[in-house]
C-alpha positions as CSV (number, residue, x, y, z in Angstrom):
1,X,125.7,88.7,100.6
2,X,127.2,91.1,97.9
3,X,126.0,94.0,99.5
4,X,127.2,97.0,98.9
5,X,129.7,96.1,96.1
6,X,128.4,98.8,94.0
7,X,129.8,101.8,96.3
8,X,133.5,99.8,96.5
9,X,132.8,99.2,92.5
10,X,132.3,103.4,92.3
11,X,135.6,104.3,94.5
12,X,137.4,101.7,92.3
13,X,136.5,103.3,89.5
14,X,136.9,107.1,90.8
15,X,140.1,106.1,92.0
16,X,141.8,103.5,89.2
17,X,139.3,104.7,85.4
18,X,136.8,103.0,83.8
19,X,138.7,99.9,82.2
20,X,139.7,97.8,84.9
21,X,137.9,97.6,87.8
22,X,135.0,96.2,86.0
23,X,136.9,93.2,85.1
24,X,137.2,92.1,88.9
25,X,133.4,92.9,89.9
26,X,132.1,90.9,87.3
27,X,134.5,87.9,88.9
28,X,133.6,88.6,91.7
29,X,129.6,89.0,91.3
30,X,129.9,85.5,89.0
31,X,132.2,83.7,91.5
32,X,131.0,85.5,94.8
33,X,127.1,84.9,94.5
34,X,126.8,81.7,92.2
35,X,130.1,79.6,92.9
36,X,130.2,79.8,96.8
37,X,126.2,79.9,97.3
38,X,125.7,76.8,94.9
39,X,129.4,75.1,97.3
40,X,127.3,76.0,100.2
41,X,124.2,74.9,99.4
42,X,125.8,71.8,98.5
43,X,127.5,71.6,101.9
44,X,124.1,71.6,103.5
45,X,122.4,69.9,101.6
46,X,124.7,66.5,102.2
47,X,124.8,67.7,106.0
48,X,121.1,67.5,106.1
49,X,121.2,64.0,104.0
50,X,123.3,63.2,106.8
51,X,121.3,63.8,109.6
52,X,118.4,62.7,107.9
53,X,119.4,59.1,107.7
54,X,121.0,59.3,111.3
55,X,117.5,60.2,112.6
56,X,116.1,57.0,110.3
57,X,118.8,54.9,112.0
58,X,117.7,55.9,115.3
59,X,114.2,55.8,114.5
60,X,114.8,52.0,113.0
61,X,116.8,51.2,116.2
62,X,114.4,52.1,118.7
63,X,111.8,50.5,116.9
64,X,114.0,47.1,116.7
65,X,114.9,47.7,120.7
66,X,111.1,48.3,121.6
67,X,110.3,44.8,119.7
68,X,113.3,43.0,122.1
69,X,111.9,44.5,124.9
70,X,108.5,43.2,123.8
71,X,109.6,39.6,123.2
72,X,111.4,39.3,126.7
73,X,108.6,40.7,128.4
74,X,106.2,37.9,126.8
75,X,108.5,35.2,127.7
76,X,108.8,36.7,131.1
77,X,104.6,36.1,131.0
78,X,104.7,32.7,129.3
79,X,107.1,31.5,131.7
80,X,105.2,32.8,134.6
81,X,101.7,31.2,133.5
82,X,103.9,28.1,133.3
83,X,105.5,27.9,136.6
84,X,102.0,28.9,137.9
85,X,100.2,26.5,136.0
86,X,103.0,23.6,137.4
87,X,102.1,24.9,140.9
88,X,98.7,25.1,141.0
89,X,96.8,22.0,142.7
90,X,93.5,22.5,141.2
91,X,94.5,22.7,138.0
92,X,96.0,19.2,138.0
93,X,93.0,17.7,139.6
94,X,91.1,18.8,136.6
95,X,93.1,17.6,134.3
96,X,93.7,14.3,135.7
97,X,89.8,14.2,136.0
98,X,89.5,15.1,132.6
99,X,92.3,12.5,131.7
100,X,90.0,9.9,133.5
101,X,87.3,10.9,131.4
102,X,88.7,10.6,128.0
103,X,89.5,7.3,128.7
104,X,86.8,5.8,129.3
């Protein structure tokens, strides 16, 4: 966060003159705050990419399962209507009727 580097920066220079210390503050301000903030940033930034196309995956998946789910249940149906309309007496009456009718 580069806070309080001034008050070290003062000791350093109370303690050691005037010529040196600045040398390594002015590293360490230019390294310190750009370098590592613009290596972090960059570290989110792909981390969020990340999860940002695992949610899409997810979100694609679900949408491709819901649309299984959908096609089984209207075979399930159509099947059902079938059998039913194989079973059902009165049905075939009416269409043998309806048979007889077309033919003549």
């Amino acid at each position: 966060t580069m806070e309080g580097w001034t008050d070290v920066l003062y000791w350093m220079n109370d303690a050691m003159g005037f010529e040196l210390p600045w040398v390594y503050f002015v590293s360490l301000v230019i390294f310190g705050s750009f370098f590592v903030l613009n290596l972090v940033l960059g570290v989110l930034s792909g981390e969020f990419s990340k999860e940002r196309e695992k949610a899409k995956a997810r979100g694609d998946f679900q949408k491709l399962r819901e649309k299984q789910q959908l096609e089984e249940d209207l075979k399930g149906y159509l099947d059902w209507i079938t059998q039913a309309e194989d079973i059902d007496p009165d049905n075939e009456d009416e269409a043998e009727e309806g048979g007889k009718r077309n033919r003549v």
